[in-house]
VOPAGU-2260 file (C-alpha; in pm, 1 decimal, decimal comma):
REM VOPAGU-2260
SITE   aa  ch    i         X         Y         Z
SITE  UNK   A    0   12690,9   10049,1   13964,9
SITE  UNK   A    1   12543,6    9682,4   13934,8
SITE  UNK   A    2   12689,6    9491,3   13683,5
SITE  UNK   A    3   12466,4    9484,6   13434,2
SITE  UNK   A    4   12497,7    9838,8   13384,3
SITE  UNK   A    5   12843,4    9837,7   13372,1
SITE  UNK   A    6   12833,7    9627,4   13083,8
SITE  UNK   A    7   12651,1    9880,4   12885,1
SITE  UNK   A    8   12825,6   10161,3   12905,7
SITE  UNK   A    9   13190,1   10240,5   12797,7
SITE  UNK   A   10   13350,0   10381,3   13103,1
SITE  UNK   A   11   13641,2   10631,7   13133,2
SITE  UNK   A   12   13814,8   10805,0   13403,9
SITE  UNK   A   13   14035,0   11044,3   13378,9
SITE  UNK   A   14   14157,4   11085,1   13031,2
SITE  UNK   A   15   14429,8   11330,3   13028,2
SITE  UNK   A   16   14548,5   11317,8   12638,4
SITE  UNK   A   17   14615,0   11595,5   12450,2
SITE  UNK   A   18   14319,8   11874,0   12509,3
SITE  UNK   A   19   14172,4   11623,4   12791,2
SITE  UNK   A   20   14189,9   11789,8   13142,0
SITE  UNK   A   21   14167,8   11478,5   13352,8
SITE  UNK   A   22   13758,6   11405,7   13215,6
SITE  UNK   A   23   13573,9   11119,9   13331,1
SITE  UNK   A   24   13251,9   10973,1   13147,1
SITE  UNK   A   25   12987,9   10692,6   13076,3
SITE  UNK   A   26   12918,0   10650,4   12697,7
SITE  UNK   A   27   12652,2   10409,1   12586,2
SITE  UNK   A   28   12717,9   10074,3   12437,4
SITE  UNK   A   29   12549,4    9977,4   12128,1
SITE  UNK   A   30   12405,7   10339,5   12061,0
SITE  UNK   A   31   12561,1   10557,7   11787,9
SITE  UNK   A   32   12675,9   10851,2   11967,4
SITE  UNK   A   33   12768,2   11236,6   11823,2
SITE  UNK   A   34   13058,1   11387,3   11943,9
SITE  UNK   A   35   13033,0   11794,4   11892,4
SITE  UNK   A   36   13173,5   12116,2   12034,8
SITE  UNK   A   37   13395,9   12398,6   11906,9
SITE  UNK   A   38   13755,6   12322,1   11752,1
SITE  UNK   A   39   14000,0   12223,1   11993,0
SITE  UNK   A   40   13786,3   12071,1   12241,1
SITE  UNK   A   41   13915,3   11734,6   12259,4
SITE  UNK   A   42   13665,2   11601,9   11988,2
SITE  UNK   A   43   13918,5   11406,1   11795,6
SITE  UNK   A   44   14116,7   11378,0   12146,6
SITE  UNK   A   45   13811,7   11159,6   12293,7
SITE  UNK   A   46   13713,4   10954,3   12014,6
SITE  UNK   A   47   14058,6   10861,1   11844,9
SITE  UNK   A   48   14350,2   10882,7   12067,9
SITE  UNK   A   49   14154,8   10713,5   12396,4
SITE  UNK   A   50   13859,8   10537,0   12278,0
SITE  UNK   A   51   13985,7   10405,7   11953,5
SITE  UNK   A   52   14340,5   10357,0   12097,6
SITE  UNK   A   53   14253,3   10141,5   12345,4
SITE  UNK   A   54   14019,9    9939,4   12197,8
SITE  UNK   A   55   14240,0    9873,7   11959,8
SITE  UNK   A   56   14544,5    9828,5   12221,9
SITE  UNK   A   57   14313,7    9559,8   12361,9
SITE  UNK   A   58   14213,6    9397,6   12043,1
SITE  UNK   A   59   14592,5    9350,6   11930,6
SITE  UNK   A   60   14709,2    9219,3   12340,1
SITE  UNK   A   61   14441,5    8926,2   12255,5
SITE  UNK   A   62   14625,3    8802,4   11939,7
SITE  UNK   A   63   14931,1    8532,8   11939,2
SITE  UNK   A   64   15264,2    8639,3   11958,0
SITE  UNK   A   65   15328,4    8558,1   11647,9
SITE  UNK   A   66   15031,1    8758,8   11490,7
SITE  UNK   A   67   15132,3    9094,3   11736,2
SITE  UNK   A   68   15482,7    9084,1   11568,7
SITE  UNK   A   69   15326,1    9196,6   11225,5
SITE  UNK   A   70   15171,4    9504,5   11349,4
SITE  UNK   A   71   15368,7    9688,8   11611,4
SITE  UNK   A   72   15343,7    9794,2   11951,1
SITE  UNK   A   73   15049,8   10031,6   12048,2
SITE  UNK   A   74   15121,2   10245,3   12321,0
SITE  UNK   A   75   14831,7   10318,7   12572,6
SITE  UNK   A   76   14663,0   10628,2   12568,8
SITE  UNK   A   77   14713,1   10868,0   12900,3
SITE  UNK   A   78   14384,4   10743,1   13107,1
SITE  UNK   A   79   14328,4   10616,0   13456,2
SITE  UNK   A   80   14085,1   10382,7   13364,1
SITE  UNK   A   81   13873,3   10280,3   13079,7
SITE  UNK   A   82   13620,5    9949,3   13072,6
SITE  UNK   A   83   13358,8    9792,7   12884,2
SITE  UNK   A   84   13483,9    9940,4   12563,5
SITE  UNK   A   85   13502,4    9666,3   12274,3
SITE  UNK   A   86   13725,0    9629,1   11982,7
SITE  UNK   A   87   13702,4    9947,1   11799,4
SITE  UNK   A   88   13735,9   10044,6   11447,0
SITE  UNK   A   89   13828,6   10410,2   11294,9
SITE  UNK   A   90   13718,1   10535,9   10992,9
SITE  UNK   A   91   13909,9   10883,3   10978,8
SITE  UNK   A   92   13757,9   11182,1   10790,0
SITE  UNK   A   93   14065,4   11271,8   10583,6
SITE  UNK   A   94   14120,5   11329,9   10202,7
SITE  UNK   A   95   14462,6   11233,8   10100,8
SITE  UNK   A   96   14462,5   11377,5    9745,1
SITE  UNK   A   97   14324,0   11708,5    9597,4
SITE  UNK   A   98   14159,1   11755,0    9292,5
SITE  UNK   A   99   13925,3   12032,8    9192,8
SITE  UNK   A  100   13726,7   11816,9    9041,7
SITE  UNK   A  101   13651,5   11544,4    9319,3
SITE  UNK   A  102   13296,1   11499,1    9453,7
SITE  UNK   A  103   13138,4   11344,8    9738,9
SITE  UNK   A  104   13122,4   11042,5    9549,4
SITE  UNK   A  105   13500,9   10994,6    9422,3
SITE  UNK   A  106   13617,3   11053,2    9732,7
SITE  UNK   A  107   13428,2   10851,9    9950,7
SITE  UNK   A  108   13491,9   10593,8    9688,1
SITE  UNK   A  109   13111,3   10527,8    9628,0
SITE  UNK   A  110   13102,6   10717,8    9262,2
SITE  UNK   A  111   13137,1   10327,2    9118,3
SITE  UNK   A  112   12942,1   10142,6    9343,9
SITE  UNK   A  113   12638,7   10426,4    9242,9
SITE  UNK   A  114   12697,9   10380,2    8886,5
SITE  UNK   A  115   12645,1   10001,2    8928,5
SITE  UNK   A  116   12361,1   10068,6    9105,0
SITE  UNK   A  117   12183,5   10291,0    8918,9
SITE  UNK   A  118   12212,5   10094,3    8602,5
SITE  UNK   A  119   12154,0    9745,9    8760,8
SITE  UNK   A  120   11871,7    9860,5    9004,0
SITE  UNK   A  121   11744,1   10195,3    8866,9
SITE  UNK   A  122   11466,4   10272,9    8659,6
SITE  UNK   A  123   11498,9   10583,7    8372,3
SITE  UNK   A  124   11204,8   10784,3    8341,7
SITE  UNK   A  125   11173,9   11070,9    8032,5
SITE  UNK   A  126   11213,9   11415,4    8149,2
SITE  UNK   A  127   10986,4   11514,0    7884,5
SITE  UNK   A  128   10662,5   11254,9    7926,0
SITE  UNK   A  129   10754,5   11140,0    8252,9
SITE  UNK   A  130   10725,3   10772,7    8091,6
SITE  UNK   A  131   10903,0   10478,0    8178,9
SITE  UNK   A  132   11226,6   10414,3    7963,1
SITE  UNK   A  133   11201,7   10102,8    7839,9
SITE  UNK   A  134   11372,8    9865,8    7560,5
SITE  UNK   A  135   11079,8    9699,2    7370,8
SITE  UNK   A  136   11136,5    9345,6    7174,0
SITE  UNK   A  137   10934,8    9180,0    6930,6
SITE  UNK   A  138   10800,3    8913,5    7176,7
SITE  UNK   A  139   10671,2    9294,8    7381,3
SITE  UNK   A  140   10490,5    9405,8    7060,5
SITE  UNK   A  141   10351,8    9097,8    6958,3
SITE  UNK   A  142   10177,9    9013,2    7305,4
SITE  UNK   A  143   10072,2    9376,7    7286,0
SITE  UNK   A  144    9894,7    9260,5    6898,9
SITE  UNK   A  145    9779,3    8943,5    7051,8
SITE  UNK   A  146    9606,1    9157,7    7347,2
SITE  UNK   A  147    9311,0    9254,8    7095,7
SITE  UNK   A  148    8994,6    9057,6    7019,9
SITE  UNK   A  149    9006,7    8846,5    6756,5
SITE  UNK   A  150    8917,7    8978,1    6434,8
SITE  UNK   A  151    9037,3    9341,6    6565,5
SITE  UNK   A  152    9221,5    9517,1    6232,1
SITE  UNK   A  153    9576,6    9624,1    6252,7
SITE  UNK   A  154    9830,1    9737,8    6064,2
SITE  UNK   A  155   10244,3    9730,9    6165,2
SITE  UNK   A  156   10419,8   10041,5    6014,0
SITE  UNK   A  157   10776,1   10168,2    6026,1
SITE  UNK   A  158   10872,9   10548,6    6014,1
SITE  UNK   A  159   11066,3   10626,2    5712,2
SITE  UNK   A  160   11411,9   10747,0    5713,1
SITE  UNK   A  161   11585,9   10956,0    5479,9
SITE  UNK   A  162   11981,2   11008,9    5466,3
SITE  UNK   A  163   12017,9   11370,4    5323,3
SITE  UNK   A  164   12170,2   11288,2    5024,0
SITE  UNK   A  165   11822,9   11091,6    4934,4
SITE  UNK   A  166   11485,8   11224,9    4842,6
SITE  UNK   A  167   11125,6   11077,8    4985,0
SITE  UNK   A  168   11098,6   10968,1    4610,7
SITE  UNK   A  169   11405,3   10788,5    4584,8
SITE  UNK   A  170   11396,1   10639,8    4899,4
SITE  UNK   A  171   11054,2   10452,5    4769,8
SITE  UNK   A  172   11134,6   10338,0    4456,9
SITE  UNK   A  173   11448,0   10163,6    4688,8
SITE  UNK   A  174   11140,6    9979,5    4939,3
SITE  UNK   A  175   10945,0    9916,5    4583,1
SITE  UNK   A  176   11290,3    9730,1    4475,1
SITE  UNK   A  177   11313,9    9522,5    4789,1
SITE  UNK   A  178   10946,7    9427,6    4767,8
SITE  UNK   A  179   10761,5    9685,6    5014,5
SITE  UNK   A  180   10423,7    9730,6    4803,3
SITE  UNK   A  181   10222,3   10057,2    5042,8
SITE  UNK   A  182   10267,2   10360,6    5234,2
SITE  UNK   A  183   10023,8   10516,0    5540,0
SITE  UNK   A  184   10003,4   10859,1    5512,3
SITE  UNK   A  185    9720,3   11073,4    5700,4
SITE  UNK   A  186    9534,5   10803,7    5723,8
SITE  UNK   A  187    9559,3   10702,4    5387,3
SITE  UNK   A  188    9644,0   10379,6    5215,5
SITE  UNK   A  189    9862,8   10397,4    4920,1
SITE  UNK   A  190   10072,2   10192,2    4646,3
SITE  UNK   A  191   10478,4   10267,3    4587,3
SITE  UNK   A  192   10383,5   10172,0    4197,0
SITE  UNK   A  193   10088,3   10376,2    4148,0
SITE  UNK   A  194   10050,0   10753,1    4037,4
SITE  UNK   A  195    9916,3   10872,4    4360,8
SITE  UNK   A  196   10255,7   10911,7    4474,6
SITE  UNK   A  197   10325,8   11191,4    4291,7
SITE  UNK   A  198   10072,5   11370,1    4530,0
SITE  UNK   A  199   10295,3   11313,0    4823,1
SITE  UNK   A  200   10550,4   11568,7    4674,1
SITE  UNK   A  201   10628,6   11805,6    4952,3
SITE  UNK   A  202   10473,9   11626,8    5216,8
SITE  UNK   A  203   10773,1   11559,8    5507,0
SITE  UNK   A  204   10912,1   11205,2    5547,9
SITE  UNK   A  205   10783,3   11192,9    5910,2
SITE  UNK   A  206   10431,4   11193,7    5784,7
SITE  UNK   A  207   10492,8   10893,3    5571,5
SITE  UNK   A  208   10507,7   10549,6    5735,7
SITE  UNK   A  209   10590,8   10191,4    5541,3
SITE  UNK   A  210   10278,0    9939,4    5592,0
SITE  UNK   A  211   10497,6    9620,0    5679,5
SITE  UNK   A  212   10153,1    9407,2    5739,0
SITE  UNK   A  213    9744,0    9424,9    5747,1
SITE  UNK   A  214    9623,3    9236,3    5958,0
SITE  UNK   A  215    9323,9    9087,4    6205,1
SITE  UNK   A  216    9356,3    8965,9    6530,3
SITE  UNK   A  217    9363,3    8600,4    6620,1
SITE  UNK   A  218    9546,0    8376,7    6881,7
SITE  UNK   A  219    9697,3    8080,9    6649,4
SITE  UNK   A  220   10069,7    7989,2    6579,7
SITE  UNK   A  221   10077,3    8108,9    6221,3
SITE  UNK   A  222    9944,8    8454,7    6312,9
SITE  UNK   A  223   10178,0    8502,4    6612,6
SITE  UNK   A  224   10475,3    8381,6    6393,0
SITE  UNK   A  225   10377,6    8609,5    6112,3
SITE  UNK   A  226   10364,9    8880,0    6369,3
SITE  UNK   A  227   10678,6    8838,4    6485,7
SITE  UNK   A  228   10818,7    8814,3    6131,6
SITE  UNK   A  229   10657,9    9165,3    6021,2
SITE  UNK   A  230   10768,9    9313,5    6354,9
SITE  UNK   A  231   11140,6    9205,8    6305,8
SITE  UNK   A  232   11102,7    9361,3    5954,3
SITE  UNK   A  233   10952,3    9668,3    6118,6
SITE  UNK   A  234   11240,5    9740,0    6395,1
SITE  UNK   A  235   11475,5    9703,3    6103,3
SITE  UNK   A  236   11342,0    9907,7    5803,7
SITE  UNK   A  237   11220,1   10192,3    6073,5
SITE  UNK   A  238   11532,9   10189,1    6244,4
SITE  UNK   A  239   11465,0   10054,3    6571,5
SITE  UNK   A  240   11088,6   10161,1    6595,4
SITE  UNK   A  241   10797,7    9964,5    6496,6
SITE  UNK   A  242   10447,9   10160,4    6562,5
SITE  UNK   A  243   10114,2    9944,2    6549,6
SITE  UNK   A  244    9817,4   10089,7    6459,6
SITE  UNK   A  245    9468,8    9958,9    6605,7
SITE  UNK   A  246    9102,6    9988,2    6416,0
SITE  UNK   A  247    8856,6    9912,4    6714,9
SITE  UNK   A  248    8502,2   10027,5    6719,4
SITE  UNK   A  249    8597,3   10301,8    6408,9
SITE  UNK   A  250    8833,4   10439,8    6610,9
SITE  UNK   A  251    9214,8   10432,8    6561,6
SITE  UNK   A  252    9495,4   10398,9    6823,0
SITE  UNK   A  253    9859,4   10369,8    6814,6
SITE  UNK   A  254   10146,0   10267,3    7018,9
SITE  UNK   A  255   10524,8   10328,0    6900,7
SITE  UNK   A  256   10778,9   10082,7    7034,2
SITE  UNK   A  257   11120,6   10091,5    7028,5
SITE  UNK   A  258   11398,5    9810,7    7086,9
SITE  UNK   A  259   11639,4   10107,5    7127,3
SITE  UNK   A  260   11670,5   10242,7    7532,0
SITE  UNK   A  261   11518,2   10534,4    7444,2
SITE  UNK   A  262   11196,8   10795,3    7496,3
SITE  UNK   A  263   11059,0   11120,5    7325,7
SITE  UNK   A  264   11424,7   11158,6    7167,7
């Protein structure tokens, strides 16, 4: 065998430990190689007790004295011959403890590293829309405001909220108190102080929204400021979700944001 060769294979002859009947072999260098056959075959025989052994035999002959001291003698494995073979590492397929409730994860040791992973690197979708879970800010829903033509009407609205001990009635004259002056409710426009809100008797709290701010589209500081002002008041009076609402060509759009990590819930 010319040299070259010889350097890229592992070559053993005559291995004679444990289930080993005196086998020789070549066993390619820099090549991941599968070891397989029925139990007792000298799988484990092969791969731990000679290949492992005596690269590892070889590794530790190489150190100082002084270093060889700390780890022990290491016997060499029953074979005639064995070259080319470079240090060697083992990585045993054993599980030391039992617990019915291990996984592949725990006890590989992975089940952390995956966590990091997923939350640093991963991206949440909704099983419900299929849409991209995503924590909005105000900066988000004022570039989306900003996005429009100028002139283009708009109007920033928070749901309404109601703890169970409060009714849709009470809860209103509470946003009158604090200075909230409208309502948006199927597609109408209507005052806290004013009659008309007796008509909204029966009507569900979801279908009533609190106008935060009218407004029409333009690109200078004041309006982006007073955007982000009436969106800040938005994420806080609707708990986290601010919805805009977009008159373009006599149609109406909206888009619901949320600063909460959150979708369809």
């Amino acid at each position: 065998m010319a040299k070259n060769d010889r350097q890229a294979v592992i070559s053993i002859k005559g291995a004679k430990i444990h289930n080993l009947k005196n086998i020789s072999l070549d066993i390619p260098r820099d090549k991941l190689i599968v070891v397989s056959g029925l139990s007792g075959s000298g799988k484990s025989s092969l791969a731990f007790d000679t290949l492992y052994a005596e690269g590892q035999r070889r590794y530790v002959e190489s150190l100082s004295a002084y270093a060889r001291q700390f780890i022990g003698r290491i016997s060499k494995p029953e074979v005639d011959s064995i070259t080319g073979i470079p240090p060697a590492i083992a990585i045993e397929q054993k599980v030391n403890t039992y617990n019915p409730r291990s996984t592949v994860g725990t006890s590989t040791e992975i089940y952390d590293y995956l966590k990091l992973l997923f939350a640093r690197a991963g991206e949440t979708f909704s099983p419900i829309s299929g849409v991209k879970v995503t924590r909005h800010s105000v900066s988000d829903v004022v570039d989306y405001i900003a996005s429009f033509p100028e002139g283009t009407k708009q109007m920033i609205l928070a749901p309404i909220l109601l703890p169970e001990s409060i009714t849709l009635e009470e809860k209103l004259q509470a946003l009158a108190a604090q200075g909230f002056i409208r309502i948006e409710t199927n597609n109408r426009i209507i005052r806290i102080d004013t009659e008309e809100v007796q008509s909204l008797k029966g009507i569900s709290n979801s279908e009533v929204r609190l106008l935060i701010d009218r407004l029409a589209s333009s690109h200078n500081e004041d309006f982006l400021s007073r955007c982000a002002d009436s969106v800040h008041t938005a994420f806080v009076e609707g708990n986290g979700t601010c919805i805009v609402a977009v008159y373009h060509d006599d149609e109406k759009t909206e888009m619901s944001f949320s600063n909460r990590f959150e979708a369809d819930g």
